[in-house]
N, CA, C and O atoms as a Tinker XYZ file with bonds, in Angstrom:
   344  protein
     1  N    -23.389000   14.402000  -14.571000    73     2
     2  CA   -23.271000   13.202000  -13.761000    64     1     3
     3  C    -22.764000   12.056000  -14.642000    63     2     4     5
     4  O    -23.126000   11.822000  -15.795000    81     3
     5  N    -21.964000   11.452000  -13.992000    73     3     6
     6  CA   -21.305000   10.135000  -14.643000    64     5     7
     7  C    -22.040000    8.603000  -15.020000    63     6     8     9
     8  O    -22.514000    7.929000  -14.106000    81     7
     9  N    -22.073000    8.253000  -16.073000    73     7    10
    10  CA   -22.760000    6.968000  -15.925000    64     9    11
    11  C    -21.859000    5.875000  -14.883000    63    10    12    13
    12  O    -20.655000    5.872000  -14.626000    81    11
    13  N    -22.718000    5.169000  -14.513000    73    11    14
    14  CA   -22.422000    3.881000  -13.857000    64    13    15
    15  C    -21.020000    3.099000  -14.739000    63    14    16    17
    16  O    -19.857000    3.051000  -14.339000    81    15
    17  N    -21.335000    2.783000  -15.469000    73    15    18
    18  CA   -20.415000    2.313000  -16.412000    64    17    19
    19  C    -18.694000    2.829000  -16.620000    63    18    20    21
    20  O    -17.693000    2.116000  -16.693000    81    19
    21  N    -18.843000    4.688000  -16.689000    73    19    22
    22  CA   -17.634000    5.524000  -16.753000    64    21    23
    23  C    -17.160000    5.217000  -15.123000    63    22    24    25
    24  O    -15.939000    5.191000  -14.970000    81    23
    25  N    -17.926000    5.002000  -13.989000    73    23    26
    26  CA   -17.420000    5.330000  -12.703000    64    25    27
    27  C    -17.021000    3.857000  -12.599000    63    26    28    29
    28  O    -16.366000    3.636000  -11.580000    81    27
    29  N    -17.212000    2.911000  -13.286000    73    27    30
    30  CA   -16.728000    2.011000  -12.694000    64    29    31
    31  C    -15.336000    1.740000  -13.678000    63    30    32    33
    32  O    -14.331000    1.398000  -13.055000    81    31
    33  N    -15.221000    1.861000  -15.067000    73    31    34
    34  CA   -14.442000    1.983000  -15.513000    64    33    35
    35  C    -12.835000    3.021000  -14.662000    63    34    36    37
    36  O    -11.626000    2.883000  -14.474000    81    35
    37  N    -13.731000    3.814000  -14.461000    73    35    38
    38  CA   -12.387000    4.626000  -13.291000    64    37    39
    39  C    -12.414000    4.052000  -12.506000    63    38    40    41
    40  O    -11.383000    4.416000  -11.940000    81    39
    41  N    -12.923000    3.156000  -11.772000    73    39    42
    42  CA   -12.810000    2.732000  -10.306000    64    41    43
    43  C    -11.169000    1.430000  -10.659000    63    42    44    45
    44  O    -10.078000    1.386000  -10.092000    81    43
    45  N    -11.767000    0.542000  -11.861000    73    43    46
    46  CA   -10.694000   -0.731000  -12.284000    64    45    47
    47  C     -9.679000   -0.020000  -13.087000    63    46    48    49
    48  O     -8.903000   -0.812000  -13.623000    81    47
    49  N     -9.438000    1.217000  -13.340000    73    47    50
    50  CA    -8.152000    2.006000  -13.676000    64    49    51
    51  C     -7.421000    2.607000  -13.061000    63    50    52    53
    52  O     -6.253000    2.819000  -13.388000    81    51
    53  N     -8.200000    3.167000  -11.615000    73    51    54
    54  CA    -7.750000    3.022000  -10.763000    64    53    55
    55  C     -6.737000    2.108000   -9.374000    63    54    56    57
    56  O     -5.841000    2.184000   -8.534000    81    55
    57  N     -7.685000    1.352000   -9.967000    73    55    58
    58  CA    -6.828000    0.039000   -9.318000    64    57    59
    59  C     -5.585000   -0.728000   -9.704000    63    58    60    61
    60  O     -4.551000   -1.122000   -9.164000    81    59
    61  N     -6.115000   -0.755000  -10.786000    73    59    62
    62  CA    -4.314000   -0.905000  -11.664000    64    61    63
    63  C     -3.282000   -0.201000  -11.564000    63    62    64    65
    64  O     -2.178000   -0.743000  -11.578000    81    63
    65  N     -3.440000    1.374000  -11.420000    73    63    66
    66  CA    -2.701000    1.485000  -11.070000    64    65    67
    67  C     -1.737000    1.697000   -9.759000    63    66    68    69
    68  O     -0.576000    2.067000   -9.581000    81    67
    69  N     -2.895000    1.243000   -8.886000    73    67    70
    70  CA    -2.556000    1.034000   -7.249000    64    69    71
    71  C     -1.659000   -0.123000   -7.393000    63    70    72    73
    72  O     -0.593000   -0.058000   -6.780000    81    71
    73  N     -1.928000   -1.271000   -8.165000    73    71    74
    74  CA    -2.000000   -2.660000   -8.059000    64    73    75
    75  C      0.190000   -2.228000   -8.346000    63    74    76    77
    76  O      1.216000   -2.127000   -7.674000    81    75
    77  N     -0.335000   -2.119000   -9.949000    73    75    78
    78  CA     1.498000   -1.680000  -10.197000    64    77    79
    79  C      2.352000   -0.734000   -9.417000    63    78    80    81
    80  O      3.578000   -0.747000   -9.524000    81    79
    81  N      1.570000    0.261000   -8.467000    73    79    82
    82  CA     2.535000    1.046000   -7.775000    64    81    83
    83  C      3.327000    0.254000   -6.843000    63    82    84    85
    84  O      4.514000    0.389000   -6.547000    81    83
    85  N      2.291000   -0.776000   -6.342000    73    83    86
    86  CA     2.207000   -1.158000   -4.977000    64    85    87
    87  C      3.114000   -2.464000   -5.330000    63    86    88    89
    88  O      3.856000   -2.759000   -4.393000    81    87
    89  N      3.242000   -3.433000   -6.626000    73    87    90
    90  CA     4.182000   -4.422000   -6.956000    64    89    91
    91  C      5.367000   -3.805000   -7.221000    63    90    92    93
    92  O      6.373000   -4.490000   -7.042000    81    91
    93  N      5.507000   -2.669000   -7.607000    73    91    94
    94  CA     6.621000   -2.000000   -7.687000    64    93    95
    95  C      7.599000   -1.861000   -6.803000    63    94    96    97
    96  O      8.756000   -2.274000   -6.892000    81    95
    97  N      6.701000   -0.802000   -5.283000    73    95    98
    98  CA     7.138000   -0.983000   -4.146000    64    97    99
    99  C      7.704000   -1.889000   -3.832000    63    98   100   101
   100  O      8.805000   -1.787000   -3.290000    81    99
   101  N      6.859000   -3.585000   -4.187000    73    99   102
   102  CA     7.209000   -4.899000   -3.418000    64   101   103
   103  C      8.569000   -5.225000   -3.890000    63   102   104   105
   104  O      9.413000   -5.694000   -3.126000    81   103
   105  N      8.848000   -4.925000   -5.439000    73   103   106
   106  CA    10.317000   -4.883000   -5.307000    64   105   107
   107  C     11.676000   -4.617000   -5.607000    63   106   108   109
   108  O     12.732000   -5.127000   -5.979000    81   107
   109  N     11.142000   -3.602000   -5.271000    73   107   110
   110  CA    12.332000   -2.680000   -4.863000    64   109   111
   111  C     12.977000   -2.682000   -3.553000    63   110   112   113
   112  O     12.841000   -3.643000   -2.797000    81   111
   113  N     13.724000   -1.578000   -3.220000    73   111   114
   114  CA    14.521000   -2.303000   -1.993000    64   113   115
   115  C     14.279000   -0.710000   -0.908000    63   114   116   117
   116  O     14.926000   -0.503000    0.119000    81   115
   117  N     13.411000    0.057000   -1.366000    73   115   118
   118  CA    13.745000    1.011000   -0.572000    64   117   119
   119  C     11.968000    1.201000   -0.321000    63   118   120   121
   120  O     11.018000    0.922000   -1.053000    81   119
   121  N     12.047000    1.811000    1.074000    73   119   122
   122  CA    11.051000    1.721000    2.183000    64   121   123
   123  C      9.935000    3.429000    1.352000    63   122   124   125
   124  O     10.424000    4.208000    0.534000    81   123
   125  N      8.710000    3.509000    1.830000    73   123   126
   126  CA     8.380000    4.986000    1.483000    64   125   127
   127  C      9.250000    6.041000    2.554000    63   126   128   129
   128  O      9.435000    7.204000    2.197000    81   127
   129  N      9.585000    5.726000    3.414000    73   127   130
   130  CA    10.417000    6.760000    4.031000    64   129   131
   131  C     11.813000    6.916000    3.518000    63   130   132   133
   132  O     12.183000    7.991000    3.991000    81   131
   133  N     12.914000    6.346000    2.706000    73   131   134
   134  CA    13.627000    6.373000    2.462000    64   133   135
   135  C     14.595000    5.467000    2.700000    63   134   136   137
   136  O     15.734000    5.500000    2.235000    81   135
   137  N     14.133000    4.643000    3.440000    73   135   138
   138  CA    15.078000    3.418000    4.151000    64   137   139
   139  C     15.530000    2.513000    3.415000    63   138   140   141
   140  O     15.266000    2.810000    2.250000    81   139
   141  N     16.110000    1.498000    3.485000    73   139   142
   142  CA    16.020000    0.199000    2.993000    64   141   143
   143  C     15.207000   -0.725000    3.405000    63   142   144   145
   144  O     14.879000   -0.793000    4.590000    81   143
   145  N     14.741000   -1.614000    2.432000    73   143   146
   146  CA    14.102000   -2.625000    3.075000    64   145   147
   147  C     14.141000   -3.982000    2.395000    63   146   148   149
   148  O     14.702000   -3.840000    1.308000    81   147
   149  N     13.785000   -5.190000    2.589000    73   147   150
   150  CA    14.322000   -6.378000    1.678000    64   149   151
   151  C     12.849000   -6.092000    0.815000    63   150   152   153
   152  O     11.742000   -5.651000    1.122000    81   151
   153  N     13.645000   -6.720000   -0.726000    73   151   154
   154  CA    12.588000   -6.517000   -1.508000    64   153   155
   155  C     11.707000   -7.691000   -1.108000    63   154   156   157
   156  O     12.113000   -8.503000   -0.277000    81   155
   157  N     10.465000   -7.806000   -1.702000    73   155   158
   158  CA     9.242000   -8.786000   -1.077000    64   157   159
   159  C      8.415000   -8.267000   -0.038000    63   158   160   161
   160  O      7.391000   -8.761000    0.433000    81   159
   161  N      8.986000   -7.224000    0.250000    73   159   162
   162  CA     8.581000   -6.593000    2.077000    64   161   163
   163  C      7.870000   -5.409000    1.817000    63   162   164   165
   164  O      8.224000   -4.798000    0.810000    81   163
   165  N      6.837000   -4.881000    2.567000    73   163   166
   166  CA     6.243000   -4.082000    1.801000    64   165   167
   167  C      6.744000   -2.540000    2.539000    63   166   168   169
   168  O      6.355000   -1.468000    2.075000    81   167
   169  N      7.527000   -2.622000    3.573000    73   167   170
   170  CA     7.714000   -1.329000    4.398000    64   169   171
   171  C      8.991000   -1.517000    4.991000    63   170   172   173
   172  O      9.234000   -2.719000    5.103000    81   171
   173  N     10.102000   -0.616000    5.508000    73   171   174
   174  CA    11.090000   -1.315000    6.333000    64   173   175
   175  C     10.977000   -1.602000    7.623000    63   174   176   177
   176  O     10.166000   -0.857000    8.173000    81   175
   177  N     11.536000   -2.499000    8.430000    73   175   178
   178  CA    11.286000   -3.028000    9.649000    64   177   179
   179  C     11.094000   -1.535000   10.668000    63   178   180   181
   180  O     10.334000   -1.855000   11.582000    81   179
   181  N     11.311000   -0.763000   10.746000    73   179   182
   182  CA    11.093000    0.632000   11.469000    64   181   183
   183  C      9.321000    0.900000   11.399000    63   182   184   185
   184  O      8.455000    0.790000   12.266000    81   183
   185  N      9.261000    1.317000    9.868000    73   183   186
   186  CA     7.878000    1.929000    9.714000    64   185   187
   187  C      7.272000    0.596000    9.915000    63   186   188   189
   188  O      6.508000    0.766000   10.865000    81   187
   189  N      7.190000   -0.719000    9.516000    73   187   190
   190  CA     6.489000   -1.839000    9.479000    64   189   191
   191  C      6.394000   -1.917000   11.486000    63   190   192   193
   192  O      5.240000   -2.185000   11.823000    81   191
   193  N      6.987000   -1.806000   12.238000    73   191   194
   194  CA     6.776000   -1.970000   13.758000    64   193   195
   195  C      6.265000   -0.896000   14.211000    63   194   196   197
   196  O      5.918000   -0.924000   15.392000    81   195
   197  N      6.095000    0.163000   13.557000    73   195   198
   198  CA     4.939000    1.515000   14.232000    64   197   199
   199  C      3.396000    1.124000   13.520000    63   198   200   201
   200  O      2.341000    1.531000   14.005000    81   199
   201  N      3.463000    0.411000   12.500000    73   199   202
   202  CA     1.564000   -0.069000   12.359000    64   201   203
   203  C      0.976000   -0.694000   13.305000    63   202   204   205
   204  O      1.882000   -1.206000   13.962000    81   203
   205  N      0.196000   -0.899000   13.664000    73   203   206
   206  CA    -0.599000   -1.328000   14.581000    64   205   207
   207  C     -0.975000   -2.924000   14.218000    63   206   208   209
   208  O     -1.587000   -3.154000   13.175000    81   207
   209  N     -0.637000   -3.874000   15.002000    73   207   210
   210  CA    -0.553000   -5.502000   14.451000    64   209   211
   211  C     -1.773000   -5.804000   14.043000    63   210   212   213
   212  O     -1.929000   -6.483000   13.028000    81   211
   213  N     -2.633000   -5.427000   14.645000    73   211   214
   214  CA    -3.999000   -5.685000   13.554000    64   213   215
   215  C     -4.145000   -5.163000   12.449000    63   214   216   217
   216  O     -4.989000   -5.770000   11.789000    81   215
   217  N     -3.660000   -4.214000   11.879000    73   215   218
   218  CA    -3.413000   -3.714000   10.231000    64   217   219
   219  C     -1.914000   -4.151000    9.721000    63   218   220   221
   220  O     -1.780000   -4.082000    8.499000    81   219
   221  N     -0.649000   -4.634000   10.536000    73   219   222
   222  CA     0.202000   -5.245000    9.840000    64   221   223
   223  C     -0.306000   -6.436000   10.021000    63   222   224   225
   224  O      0.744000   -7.069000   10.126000    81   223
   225  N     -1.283000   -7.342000   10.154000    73   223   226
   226  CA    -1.477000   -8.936000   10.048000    64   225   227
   227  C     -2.208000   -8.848000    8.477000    63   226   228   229
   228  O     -2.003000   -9.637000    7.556000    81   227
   229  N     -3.157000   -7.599000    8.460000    73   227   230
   230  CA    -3.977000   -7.511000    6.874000    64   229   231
   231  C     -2.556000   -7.503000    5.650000    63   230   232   233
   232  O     -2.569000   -7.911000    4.489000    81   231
   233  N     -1.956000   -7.177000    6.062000    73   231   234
   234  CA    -0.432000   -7.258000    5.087000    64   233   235
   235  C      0.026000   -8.456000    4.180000    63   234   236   237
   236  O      0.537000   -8.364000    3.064000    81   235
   237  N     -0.236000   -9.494000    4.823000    73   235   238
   238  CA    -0.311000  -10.918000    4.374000    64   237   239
   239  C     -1.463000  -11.044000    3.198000    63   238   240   241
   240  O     -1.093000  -11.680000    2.211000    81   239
   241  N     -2.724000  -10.558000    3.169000    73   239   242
   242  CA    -3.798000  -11.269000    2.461000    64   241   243
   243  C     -2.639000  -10.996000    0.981000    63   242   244   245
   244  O     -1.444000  -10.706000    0.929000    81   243
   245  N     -3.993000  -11.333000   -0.401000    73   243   246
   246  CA    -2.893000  -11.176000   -1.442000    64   245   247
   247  C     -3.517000  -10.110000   -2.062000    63   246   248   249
   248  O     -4.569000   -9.499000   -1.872000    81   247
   249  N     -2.586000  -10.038000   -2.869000    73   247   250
   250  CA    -2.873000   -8.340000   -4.343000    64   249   251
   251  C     -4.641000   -9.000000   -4.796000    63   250   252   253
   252  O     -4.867000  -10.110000   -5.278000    81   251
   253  N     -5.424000   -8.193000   -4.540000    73   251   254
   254  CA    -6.776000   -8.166000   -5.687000    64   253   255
   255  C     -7.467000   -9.118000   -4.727000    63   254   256   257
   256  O     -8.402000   -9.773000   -5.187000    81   255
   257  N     -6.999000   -9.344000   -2.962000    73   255   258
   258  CA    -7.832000   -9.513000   -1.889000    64   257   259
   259  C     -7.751000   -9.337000   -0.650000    63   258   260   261
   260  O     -7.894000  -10.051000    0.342000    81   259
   261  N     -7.337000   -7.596000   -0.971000    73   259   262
   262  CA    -7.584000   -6.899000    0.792000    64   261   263
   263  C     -6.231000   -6.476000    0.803000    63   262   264   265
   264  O     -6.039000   -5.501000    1.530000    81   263
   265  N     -5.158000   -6.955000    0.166000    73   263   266
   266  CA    -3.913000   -6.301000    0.218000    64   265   267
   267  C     -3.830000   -4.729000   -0.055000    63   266   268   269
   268  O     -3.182000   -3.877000    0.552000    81   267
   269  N     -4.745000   -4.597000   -1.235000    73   267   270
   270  CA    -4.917000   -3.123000   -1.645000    64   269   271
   271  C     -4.978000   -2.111000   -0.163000    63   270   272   273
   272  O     -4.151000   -1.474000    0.490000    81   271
   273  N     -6.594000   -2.410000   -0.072000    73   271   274
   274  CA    -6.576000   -1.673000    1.423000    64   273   275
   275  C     -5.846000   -1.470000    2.122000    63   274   276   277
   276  O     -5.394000   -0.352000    2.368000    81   275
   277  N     -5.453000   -2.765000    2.762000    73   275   278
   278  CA    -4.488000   -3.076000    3.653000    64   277   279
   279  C     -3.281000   -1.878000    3.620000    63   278   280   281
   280  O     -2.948000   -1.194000    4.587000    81   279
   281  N     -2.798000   -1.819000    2.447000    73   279   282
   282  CA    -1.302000   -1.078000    2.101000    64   281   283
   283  C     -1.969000    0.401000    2.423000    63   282   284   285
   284  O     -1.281000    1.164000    3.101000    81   283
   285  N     -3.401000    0.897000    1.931000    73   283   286
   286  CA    -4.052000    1.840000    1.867000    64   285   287
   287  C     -3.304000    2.513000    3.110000    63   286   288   289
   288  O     -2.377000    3.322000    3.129000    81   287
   289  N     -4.086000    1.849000    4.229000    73   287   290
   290  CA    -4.609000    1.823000    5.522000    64   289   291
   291  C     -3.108000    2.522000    6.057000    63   290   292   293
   292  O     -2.981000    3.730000    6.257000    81   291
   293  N     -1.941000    1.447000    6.254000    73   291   294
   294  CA    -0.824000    1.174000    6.474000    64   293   295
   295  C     -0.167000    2.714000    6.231000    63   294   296   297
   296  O      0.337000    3.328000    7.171000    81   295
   297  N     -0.224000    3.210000    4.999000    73   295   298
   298  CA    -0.016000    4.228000    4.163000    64   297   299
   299  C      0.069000    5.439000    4.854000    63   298   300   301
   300  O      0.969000    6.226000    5.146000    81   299
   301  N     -1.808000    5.306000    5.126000    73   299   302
   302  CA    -1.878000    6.362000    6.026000    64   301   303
   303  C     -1.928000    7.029000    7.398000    63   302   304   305
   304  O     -2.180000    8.173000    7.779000    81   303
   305  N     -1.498000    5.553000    8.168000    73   303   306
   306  CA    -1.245000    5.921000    9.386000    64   305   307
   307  C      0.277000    5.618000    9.852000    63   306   308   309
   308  O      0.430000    5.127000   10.970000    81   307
   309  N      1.186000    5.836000    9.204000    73   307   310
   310  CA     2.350000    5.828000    8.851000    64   309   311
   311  C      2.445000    7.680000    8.523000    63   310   312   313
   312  O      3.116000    8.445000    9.216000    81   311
   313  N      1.661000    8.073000    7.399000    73   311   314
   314  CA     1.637000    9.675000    6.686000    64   313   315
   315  C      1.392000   10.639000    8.285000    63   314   316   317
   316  O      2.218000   11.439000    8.723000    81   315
   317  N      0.229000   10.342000    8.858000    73   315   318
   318  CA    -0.192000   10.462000   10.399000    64   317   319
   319  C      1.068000   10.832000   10.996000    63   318   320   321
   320  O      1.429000   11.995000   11.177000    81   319
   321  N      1.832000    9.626000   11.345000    73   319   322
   322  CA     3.080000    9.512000   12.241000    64   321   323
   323  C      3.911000   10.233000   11.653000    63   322   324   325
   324  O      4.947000   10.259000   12.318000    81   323
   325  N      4.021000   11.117000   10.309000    73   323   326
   326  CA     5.107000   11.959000    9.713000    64   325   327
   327  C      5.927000   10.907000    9.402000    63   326   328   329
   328  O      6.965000   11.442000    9.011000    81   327
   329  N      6.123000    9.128000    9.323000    73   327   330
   330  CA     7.611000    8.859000    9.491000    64   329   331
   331  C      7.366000    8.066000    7.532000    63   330   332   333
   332  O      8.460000    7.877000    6.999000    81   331
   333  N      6.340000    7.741000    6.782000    73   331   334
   334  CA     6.559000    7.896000    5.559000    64   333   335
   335  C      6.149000    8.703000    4.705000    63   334   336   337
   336  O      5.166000    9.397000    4.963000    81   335
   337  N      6.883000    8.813000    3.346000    73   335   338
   338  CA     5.908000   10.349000    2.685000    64   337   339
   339  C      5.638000    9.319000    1.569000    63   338   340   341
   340  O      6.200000    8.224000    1.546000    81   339
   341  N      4.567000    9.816000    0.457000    73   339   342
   342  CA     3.880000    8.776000   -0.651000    64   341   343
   343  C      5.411000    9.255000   -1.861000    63   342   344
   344  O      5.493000    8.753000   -2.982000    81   343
């Protein structure tokens, strides 16, 4: 069993590297499905209008408050719909 300490250490190494995947994404210019999209944007206007507006409004908060999730969320009910792959 893991100490408290090691699990949380993975938990904030974890996150980092969510944090950089996910600024990465922000800018670049291409969508997880393959599309284009303007950089700053976190999905292209296609996959971004199949989320559901109460999880594209969480889209707005910022990196390191709820954005994480948010993209989580987005992620996977997008993966659901077959229309992005990770």
């Amino acid at each position: 069993m893991q100490s408290e300490a090691v699990q949380k250490a993975k938990s904030e190494l974890d996150a980092m590297v969510d944090r950089k995947t996910i600024v990465a994404e922000l800018r670049g210019d291409r969508c997880r499905c393959g599309s284009t999209k303007a950089r700053g944007q976190t999905f292209c206007r296609t996959c971004y209008f199949l989320i559901p507006p109460s999880t594209r409004k969480r889209l707005y908060e910022r990196i390191g408050e709820g954005y994480e999730g948010a993209y989580r969320e987005c992620c996977d009910y997008l993966d659901e719909k077959g229309k992005a792959k990770p």
